[in-house]
C-alpha positions in Angstrom: 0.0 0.0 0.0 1.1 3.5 -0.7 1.2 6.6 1.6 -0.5 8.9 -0.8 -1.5 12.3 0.5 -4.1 13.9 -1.3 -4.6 17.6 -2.7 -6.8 18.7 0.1 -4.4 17.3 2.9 -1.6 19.1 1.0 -3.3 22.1 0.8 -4.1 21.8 5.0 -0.6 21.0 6.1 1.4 23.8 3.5 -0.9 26.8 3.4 -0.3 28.3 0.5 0.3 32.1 0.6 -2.7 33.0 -1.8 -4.9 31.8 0.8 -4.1 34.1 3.6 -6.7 36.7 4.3 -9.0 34.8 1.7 -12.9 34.5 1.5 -13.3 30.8 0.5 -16.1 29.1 -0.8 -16.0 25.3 -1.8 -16.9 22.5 -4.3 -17.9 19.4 -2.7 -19.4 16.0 -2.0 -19.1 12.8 0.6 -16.4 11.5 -1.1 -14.1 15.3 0.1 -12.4 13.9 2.9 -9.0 13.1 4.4 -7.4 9.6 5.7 -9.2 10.2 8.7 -12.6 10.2 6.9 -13.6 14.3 8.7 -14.9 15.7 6.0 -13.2 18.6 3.7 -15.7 21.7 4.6 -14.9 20.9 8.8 -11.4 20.8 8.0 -10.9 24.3 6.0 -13.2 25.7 8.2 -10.8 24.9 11.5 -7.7 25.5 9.2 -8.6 28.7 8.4 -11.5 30.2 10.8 -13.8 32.3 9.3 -12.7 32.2 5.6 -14.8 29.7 4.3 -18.3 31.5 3.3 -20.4 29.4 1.1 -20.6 25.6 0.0 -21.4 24.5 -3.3 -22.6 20.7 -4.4 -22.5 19.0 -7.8 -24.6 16.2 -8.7 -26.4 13.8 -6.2 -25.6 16.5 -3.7 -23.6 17.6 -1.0 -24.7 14.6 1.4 -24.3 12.4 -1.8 -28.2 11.5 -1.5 -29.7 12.2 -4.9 -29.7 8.8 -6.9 -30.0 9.4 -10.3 -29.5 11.8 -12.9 -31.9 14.6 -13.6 -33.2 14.2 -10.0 -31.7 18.0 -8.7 -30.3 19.2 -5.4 -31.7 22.0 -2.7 -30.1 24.9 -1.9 -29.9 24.2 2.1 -28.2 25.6 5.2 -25.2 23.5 6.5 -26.3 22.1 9.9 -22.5 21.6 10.6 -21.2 25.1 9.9 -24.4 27.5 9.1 -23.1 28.5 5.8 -25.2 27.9 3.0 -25.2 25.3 0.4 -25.8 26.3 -3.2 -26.6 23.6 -6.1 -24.8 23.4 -8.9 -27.5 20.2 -10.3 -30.9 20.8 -11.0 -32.3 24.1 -12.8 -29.3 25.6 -12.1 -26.3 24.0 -13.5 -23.4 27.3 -12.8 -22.9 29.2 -10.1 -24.7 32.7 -10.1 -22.4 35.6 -10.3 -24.0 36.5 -7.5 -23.2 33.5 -5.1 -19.7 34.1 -5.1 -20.1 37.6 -4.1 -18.5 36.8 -1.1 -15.7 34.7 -2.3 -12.1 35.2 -3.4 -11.0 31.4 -4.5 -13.2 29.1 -4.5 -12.2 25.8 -3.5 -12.5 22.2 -5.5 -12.5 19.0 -3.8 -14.1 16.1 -5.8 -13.0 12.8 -6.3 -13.2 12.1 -10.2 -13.7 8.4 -11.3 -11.8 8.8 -14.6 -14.4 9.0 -17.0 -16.0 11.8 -19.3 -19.7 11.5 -18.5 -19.0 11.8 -14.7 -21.0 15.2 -14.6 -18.6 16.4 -11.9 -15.7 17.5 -14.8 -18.5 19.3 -16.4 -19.3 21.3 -12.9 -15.6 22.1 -13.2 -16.0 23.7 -16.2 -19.0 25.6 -15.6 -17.4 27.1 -12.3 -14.4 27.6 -14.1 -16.1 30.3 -16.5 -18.1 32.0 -14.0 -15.0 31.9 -11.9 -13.2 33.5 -14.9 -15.8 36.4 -15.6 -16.1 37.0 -11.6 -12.2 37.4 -11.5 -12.3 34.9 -8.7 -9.5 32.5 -8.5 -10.3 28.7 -8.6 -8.1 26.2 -6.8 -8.8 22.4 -7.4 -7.4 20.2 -4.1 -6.6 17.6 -6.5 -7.0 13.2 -5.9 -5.5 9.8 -7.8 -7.6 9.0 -11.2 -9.1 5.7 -9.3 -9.4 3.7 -12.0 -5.3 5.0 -13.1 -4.1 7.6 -15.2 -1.7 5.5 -17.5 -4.6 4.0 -19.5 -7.0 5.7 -22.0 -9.7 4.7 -24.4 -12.4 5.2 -26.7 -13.0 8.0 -29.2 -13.2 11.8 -28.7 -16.4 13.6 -28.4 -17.4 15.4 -31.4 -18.4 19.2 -30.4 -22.0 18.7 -31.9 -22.7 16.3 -28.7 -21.3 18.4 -26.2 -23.6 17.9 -23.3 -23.8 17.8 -19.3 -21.9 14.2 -19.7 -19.3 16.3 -21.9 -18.6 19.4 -22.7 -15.9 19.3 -25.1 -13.8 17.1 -27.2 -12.6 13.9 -25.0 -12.2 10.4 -24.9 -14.0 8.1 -22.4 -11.9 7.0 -20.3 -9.7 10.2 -20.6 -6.5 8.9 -17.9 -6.6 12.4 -16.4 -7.2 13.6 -12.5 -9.5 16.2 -12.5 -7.2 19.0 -11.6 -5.4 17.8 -14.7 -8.5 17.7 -16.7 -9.3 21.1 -15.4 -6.1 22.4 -17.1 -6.4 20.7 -20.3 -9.8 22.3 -20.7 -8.7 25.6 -19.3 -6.0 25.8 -21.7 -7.9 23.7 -24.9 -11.0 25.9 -24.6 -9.8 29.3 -23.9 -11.7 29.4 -20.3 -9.6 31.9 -19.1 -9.7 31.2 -15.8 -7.1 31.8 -13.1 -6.7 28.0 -12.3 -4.3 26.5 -9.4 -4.1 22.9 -8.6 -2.5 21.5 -5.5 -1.8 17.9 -6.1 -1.6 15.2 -4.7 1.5 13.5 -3.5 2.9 10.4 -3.8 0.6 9.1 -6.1 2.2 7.6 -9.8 -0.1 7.5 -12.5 -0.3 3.2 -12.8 -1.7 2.8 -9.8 -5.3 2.6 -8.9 -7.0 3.5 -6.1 -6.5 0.7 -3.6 -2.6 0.8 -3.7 -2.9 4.8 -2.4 -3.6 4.3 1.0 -6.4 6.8 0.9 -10.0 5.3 2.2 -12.7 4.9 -0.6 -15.7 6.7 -0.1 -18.5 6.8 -2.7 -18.2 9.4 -4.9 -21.6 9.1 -6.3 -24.4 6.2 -5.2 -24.1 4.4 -7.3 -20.1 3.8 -7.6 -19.9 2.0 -4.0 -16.7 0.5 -4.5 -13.7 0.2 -6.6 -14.8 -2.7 -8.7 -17.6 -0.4 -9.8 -15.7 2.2 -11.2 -13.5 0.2 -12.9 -16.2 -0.9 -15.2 -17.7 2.4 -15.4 -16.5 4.2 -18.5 -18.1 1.2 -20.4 -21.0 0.0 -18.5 -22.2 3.8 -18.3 -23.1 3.1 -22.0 -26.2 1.0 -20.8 -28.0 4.7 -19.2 -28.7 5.2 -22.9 -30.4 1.8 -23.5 -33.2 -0.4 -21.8 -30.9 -2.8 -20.3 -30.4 -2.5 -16.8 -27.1 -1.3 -15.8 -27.6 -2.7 -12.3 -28.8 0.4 -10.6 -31.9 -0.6 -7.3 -28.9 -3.9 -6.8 -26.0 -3.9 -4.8 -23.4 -4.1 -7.8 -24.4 -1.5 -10.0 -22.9 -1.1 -13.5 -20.9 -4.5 -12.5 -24.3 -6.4 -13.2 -26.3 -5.6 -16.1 -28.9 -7.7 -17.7 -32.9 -7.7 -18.3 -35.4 -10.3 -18.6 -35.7 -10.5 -22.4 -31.5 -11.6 -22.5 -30.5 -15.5 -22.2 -26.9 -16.0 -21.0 -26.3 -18.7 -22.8 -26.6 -17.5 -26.2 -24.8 -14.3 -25.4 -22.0 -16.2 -24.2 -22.0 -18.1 -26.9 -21.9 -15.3 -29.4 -18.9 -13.6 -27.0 -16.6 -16.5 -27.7 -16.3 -15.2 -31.2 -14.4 -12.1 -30.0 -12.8 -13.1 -26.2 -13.1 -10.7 -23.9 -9.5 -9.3 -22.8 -9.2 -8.9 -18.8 -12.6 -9.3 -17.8 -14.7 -12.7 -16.6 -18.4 -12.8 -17.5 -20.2 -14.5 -14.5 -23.9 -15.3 -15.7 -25.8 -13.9 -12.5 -29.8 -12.8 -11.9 -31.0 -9.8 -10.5 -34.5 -8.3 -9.5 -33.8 -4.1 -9.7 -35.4 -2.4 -6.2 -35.7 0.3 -8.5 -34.9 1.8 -12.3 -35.3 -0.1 -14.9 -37.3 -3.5 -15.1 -37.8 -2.7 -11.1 -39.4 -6.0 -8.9 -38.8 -8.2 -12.6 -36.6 -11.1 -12.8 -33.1 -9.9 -15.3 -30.9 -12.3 -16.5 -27.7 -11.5 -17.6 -23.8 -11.1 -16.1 -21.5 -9.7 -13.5 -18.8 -8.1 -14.8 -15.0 -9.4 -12.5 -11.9 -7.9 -13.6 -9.2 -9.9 -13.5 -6.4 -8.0 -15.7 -7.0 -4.1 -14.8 -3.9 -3.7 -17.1 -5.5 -5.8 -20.0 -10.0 -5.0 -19.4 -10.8 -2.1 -21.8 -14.1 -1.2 -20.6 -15.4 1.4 -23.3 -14.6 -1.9 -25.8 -16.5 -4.7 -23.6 -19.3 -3.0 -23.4 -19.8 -1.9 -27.0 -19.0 -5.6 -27.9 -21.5 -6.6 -25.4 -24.2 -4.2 -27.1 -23.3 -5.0 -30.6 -23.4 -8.9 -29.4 -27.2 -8.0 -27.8 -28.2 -6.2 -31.2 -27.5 -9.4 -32.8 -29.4 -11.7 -30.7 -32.1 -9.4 -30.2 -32.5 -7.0 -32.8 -36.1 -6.2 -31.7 -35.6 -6.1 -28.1 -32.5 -3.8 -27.3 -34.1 -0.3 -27.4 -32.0 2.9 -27.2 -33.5 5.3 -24.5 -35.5 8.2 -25.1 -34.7 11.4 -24.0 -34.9 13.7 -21.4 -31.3 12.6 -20.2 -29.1 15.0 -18.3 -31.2 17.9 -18.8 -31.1 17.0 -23.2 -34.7 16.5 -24.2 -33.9 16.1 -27.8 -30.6 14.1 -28.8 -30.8 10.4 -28.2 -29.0 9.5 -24.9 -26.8 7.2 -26.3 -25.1 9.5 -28.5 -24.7 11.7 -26.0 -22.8 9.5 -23.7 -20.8 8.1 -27.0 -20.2 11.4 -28.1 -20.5 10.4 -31.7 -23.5 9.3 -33.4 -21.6 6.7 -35.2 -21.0 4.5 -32.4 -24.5 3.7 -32.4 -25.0 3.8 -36.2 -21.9 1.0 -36.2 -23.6 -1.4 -33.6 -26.9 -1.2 -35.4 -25.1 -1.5 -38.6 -23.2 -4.3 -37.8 -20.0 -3.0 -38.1 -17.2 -5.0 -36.3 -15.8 -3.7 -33.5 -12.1 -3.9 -34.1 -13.4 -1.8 -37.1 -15.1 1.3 -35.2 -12.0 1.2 -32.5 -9.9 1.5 -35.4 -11.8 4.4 -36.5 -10.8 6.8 -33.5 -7.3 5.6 -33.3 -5.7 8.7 -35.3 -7.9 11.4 -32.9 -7.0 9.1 -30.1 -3.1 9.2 -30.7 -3.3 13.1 -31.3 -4.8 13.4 -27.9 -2.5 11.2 -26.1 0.6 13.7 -27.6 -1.2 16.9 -26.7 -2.4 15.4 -23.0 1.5 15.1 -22.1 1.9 18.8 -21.4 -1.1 18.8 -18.6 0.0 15.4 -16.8 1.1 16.3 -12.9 2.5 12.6 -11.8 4.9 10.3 -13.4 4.8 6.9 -13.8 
């Protein structure tokens, strides 16, 4: 196990001198806390009394309670510290100009999973341009990618699907930390924003979470542990079909499945194309809730056994092109709304390109549609070298 101190416990221990004197506000969730699991908006506020104003939450909330997407926050009043809490999920996806009245540099603590659609990047962003506008500093107190940042995959987002689940041009699983993420877009888009990151330390980028030392807490509901974020950047794919991506079970995105699927036949068709890194269990669910809720699914757990070798954004596009073959009448794309889109087609949202789906219906093989983004992918893994904060 490592001894990896994260941005927020740097950021405690070495002051840095921009935040003398400052009026603070801060971007958080459950999962902002240090090794001794107190949380990071009890910490700043003992740190440095009387600095920290306001409190801002991104999706599922402050207290992390909100379960799925579209389902928005309240503004509240911290019970702990009697400063207010301002939403940045629901009908209000920015920061007003006028909520940071009061603040100098706001504050970022969020623990990223890794992946594009992870709404949290996006909240980044959006702070990061009001920020910009306000003349209001923005520091990001920066954590380890979970799933690594030595690994990336999947094609880039083409600007016509910019959405909530991604703003701008970036591949799935992207192999950035946030505060990394939040200086490739600063500097990719233009933002203009006075951006600072403190990182973390002592983290290298090939390790995932569970050789940092740092305790997991669940950055969003439905990511309860490690194993679930591993499969995450593909298994997110399924929030834009009618197969359930294990959400109302214990092992979302790890389980998907529904009752019209028959393991045996999908199996079947998998051994076509083997699987690298990853073990299909055949398993059975009954959702609590979401899709197919109180109905018998049959399907699979996702276990991965070769983190090194499991390509997530891959499985899951070979499991849905598999699916579409077995059951061409079946597998249904998901209507919108979807993260606050009421027109474009989920799916092509969370893709970002309208040919990934186009390809599955068509039948197109999927060696064939990775090889498509290859050239984009390779051109962002030479421009993402300037932004990266930790070595190997």
């Amino acid at each position: 196990m490592g001894d990896v101190l994260s941005g927020l416990e740097v950021f405690l221990a070495e002051a840095p001198a921009w935040v003398k004197g400052a009026r603070l506000g801060l971007l958080s969730h459950p999962a902002s806390v240090a090794r001794d699991f107190r949380h990071a908006r009890e910490l700043i506020a003992r740190r440095f009394p009387g600095q920290l104003k306001v409190l801002f939450s991104p999706q599922h909330g402050l207290l992390g309670e909100k379960q799925d997407n579209m389902v928005s926050s309240e503004d509240f009043l911290d019970p702990l510290l009697g400063l207010p809490v301002i939403s940045l999920y629901g009908p209000r996806l920015a920061p007003a100009p006028e909520s940071l009245g009061d603040v100098d540099v706001l504050l970022v603590d969020l623990q990223d999973v890794g992946t594009r659609v992870y709404t949290f990047a996006t909240t980044l962003v959006k702070v990061m341009a009001t920020a910009a506008a306000a003349g209001i500093k923005v520091a990001v107190l920066d954590r380890p990618n979970p799933i690594s940042g030595d690994r990336v995959e999947g094609n880039l987002l083409k600007p016509a699907w910019s959405s909530l689940v991604g703003p701008y041009p970036l591949p799935m699983r992207h192999g950035f930390t946030l505060g990394e993420l939040g200086q490739y877009y600063n500097a990719t888009q233009k933002l203009g924003c006075d951006l600072t990151v403190v990182p973390a330390r002592g983290w290298r980028r090939r390790e995932c979470y569970d050789a940092t030392g740092l305790p997991w807490v669940m950055p969003s509901p439905n990511l309860p542990t490690l194993d679930s974020a591993l499969v995450y950047p593909g298994q997110v794919l399924l929030e834009g079909t009618n197969l359930s991506e294990g959400r109302g079970t214990t092992r979302p995105f790890e389980l998907f499945g529904a009752p019209f699927l028959k393991p045996a036949g999908l199996e079947a068709c998998l051994r076509k194309q083997p699987l690298p890194g990853v073990v299909l269990r055949e398993a059975c669910f009954e959702p609590t809730f979401h899709k197919w809720a109180g109905q018998l699914c049959r399907g699979f757990q996702l276990h991965v056994t070769d983190r090194q070798a499991f390509k997530p954004f891959f499985t899951t596009l070979r499991l849905l092109a598999a699916i579409r073959e077995l059951y061409p009448q079946q597998l249904a794309w998901r209507q919108p709304p979807y993260e606050y889109e009421r027109e474009r087609l989920p799916i092509d949202l969370l893709t970002g390109d309208e040919a990934i789906r186009r390809g599955v219906d068509g039948g197109v093989p999927m060696a064939e549609l990775e090889a498509s983004w290859q050239e984009e992918l390779d051109e962002f893994l030479k421009l993402r070298q300037e932004f990266l904060l930790y070595p190997d």
